[in-house]
C-alpha positions in Angstrom: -17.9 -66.5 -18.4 -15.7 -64.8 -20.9 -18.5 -61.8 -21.3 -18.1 -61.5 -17.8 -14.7 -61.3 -17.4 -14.4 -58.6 -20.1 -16.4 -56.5 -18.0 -14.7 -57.1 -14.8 -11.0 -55.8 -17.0 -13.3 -52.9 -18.4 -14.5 -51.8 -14.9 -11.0 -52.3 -13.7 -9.2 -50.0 -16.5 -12.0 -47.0 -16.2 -11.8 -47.4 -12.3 -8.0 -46.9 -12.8 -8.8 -44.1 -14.9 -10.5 -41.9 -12.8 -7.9 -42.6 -10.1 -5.2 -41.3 -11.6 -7.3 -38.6 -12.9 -8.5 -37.7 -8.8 -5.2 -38.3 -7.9 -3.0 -35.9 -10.3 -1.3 -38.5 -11.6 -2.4 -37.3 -15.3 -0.8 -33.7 -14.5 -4.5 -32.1 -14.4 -4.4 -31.5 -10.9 -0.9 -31.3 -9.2 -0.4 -28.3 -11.1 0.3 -24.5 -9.3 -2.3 -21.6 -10.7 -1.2 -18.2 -11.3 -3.7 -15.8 -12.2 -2.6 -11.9 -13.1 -4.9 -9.6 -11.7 -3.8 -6.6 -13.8 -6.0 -3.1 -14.9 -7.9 -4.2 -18.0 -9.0 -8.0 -18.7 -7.2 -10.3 -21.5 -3.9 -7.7 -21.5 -0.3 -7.0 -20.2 -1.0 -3.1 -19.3 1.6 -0.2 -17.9 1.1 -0.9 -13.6 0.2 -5.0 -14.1 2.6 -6.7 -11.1 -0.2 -8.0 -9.3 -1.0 -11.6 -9.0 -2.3 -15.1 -6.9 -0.6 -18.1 -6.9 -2.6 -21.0 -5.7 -0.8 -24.0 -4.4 -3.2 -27.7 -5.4 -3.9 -27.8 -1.9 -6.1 -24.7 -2.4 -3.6 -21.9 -0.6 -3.3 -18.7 -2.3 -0.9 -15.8 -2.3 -1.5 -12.8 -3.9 2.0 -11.0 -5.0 2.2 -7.0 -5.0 -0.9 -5.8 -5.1 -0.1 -2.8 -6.1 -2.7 -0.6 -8.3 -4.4 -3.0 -10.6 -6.4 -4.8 -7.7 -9.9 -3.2 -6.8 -9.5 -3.5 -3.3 -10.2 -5.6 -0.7 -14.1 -6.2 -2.9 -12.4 -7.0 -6.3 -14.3 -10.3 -7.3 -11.3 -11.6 -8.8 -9.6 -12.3 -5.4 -11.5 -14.9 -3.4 -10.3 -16.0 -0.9 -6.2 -14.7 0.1 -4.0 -16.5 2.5 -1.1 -14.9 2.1 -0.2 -11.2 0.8 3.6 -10.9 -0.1 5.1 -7.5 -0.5 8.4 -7.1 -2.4 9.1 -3.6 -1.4 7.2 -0.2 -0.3 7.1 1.5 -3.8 3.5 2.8 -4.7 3.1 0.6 -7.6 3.7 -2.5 -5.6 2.1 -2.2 -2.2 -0.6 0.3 -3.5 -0.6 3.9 -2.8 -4.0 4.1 -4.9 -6.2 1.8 -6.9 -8.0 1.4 -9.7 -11.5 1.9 -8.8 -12.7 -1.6 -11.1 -11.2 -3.6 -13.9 -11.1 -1.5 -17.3 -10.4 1.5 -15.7 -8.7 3.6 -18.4 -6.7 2.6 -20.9 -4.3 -0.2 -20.9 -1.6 2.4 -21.1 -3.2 5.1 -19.1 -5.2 2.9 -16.9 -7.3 5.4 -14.1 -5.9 4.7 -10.7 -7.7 7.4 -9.4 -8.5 5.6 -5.4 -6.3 6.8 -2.9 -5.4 4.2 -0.2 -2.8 6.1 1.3 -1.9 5.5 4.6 -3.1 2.5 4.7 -2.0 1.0 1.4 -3.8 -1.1 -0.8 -2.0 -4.5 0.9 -3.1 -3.6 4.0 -6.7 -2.8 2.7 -6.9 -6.4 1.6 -5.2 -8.0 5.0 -7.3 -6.8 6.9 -10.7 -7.5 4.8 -9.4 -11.0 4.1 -7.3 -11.7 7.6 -4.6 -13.1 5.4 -1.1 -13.0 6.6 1.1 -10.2 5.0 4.7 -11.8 4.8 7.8 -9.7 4.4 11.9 -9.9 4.4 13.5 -6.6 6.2 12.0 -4.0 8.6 8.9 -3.9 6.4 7.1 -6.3 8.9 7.4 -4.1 12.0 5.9 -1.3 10.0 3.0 -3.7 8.4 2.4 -5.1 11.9 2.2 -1.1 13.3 0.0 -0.2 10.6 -2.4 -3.3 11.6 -2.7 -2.7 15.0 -3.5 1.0 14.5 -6.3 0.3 12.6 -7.6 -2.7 15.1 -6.2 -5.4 13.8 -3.9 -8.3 14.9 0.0 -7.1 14.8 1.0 -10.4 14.5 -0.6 -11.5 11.3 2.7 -9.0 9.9 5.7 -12.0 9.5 8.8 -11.3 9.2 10.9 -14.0 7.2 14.5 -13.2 7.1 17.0 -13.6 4.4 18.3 -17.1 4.4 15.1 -18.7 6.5 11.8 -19.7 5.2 8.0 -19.9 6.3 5.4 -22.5 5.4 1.6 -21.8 4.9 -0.1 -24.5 4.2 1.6 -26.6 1.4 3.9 -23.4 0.2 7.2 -22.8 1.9 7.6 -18.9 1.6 11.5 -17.8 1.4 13.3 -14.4 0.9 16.3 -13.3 -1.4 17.8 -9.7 -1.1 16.9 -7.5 -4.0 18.9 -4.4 -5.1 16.2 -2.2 -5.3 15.3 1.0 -2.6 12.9 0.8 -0.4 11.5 3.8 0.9 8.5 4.4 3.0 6.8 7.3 1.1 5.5 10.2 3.5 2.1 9.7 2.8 2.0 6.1 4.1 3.4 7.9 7.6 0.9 10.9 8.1 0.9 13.1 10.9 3.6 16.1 11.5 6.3 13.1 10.2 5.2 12.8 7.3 4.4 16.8 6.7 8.1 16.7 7.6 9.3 14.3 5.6 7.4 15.3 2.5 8.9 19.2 3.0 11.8 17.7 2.7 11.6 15.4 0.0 12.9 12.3 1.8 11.3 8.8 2.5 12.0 6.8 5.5 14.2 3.6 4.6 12.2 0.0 5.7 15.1 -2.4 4.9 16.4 -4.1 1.8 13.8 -4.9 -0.6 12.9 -8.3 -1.0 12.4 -11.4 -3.9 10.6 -14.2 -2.8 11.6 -17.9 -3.4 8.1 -20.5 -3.2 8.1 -23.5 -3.2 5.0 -25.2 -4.0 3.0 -28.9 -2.7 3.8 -30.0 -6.1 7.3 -29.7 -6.0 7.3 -26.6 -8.4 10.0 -23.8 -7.0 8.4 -19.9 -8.3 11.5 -17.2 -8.0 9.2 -13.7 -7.7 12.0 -11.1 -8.4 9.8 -7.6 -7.7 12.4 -4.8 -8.4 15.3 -6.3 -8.4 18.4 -5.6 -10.3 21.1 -8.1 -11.0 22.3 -9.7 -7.7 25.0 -12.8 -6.9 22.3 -14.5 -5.2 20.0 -15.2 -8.1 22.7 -18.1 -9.0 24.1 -18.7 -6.0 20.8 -18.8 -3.8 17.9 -18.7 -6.3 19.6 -21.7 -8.9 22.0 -23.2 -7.0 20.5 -23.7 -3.5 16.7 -24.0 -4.3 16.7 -25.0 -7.8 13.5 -22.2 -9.1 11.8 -23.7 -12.3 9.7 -21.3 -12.6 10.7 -17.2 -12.6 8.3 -14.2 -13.0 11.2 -11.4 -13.8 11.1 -7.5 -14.1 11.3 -6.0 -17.5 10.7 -2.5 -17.1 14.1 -0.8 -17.6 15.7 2.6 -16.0 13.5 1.6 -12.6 14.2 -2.2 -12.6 16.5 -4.3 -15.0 15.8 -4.0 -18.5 14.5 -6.5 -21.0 17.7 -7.1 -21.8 19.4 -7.8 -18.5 16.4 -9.7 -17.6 17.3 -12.2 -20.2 20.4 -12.7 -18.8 18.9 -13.2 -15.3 17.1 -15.5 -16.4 19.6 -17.1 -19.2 22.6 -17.1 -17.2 21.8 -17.2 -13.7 18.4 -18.4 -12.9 18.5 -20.8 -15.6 14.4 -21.4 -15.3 12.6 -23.7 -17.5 9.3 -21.1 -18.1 9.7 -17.8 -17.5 6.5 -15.0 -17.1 7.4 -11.3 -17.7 6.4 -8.7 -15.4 6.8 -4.9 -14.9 6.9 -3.9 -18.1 5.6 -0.3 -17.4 4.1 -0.1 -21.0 1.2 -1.4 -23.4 2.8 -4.5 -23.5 0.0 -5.9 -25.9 -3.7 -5.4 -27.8 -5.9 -7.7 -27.6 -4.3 -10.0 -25.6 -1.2 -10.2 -28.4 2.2 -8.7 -27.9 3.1 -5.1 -29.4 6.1 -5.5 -31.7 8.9 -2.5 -30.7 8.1 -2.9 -26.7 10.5 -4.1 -24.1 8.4 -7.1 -23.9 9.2 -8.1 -27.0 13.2 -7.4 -26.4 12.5 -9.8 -23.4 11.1 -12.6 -25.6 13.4 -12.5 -28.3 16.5 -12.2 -25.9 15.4 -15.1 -23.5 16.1 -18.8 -24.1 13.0 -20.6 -22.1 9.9 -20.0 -22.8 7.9 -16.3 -21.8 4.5 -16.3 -21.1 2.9 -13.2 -20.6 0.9 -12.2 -17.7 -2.8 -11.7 -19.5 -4.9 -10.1 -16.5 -7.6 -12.8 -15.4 -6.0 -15.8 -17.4 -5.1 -19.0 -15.2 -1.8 -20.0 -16.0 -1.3 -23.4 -15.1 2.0 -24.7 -13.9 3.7 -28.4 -13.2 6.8 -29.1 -10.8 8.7 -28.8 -13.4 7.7 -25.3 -14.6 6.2 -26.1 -17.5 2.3 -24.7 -18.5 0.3 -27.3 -18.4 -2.8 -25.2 -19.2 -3.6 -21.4 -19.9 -0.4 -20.1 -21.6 
């Protein structure tokens, strides 16, 4: 009797066990993934923005394409639900490509693929038919482009500042971003865009845009793109929807330095994890950080902790922000 009763509490405690292990309840599965897709595997290179974010319910968003994705083929992809596109600059929505992973150097990576007019975002929407969601009058262009080449207009959504979209477990917001947004002349074509290019000018699509996720796990992701320093990143991005997690721009002259970064993130955002992003250099060598870069400014200056974005390395993320695996 008392031999059986042990194993009846034994059976009990390992059947609880694996519950809570199915279940998430041991933080190994309610967890966010993000995954850099950048040009050259294991490192932090000059173009890296790209990446996917994948909610526990399986979703996935891949972030600013840009050149460091291999197309609509790369085997690092899978499957894509959602592509988000901060703003219309080459080196986020992809103007060309690199033509596989390890391309080049990690400083000089070989982007040599043109995907001009269509864009590298569009490339993938189409090949995946994943929704492209946008803030401004980017989605009237994306949702032109898409029907010109036979696909469906409407899979463009337009998310205005202040209102949100949900795909499956993620609710998709949009924050203003000081950053220009110009529609280069060779994503145009035709006479318009011999016209434009004569001229030197770019057709404006709209503010720029950040994005604000919030996650099936509870975990809110602040995406800044290009932004500069903005009102909103406390007011909106802290104060109204509480982002634990921030991937910020690092790069200087083009976007906010390392330095204003950290106060961003310091002062406004107040995140508890932060991942770098848009470093425009060789940000590190064999997968370690380069002493001297911005990236290292960044580090130094910032008060949470900075992971950096390691091309093909699963960063694992609870509701609180914190890595839970991968960092």
């Amino acid at each position: 009797m008392r031999r059986s009763r042990f194993l009846e509490i034994s059976l009990a405690i390992a059947t609880a066990g694996l519950f809570a292990a199915g279940s998430g309840v041991a933080g190994t599965e309610d967890v966010v993934k993000v995954t850099p897709l950048g040009s050259h595997d294991g490192e932090f290179c000059l173009f890296d923005r790209a990446m996917v974010l994948e909610d526990p319910d399986g979703t996935r968003l891949l972030f600013d394409a840009g050149r460091t994705v291999a197309g609509a083929d790369d085997p690092r992809l899978g499957d894509i639900d959602v592509v988000l596109v901060s703003h219309m600059h080459g080196d986020h929505v992809g103007d060309r490509r690199i033509p596989a992973s390890n391309a080049g150097e990690c400083g000089k990576p070989d982007v040599s693929v043109g995907t001009t007019p269509n864009t590298n975002s569009i490339d993938i929407v189409m090949a995946k038919n994943a929704q492209i969601v946008t803030g401004s009058d980017m989605a009237q262009f994306f949702g032109t482009k898409l029907k010109s080449l036979g696909g469906d207009a409407g899979l463009s959504k337009l998310v205005r500042f202040g209102a949100s979209y949900k795909v499956g477990g993620v609710s998709i917001a949009t924050v203003p971003a000081v950053h220009t947004n110009g529609v280069s002349p060779a994503f145009i074509g035709g006479k318009l865009g011999e016209l434009l290019e004569a001229a030197g000018l770019q057709i404006a699509a709209g503010p720029a845009t950040s994005y604000v996720l919030k996650f099936s796990n509870g975990l809110v992701v602040f995406l800044s793109g290009d932004t500069g320093i903005t009102a909103e990143q406390d007011a909106v991005v802290r104060g109204h929807y509480g982002a634990k997690l921030a991937v910020m721009n690092i790069g200087n002259t083009f976007t906010t330095g390392p330095l204003e970064a950290a106060y961003v993130v310091n002062e406004l955002i107040r995140p508890n994890a932060v991942i770098a992003s848009h470093a425009n250099e060789r940000a590190t060598e064999g997968g370690e950080m380069i002493d001297g870069t911005k990236t290292a400014s960044f580090v130094d200056a910032a008060s949470m902790p900075v992971h950096l974005p390691l091309s093909g390395r699963t960063m694992a993320f609870n509701a609180d922000g914190d890595c839970a695996s991968g960092c």
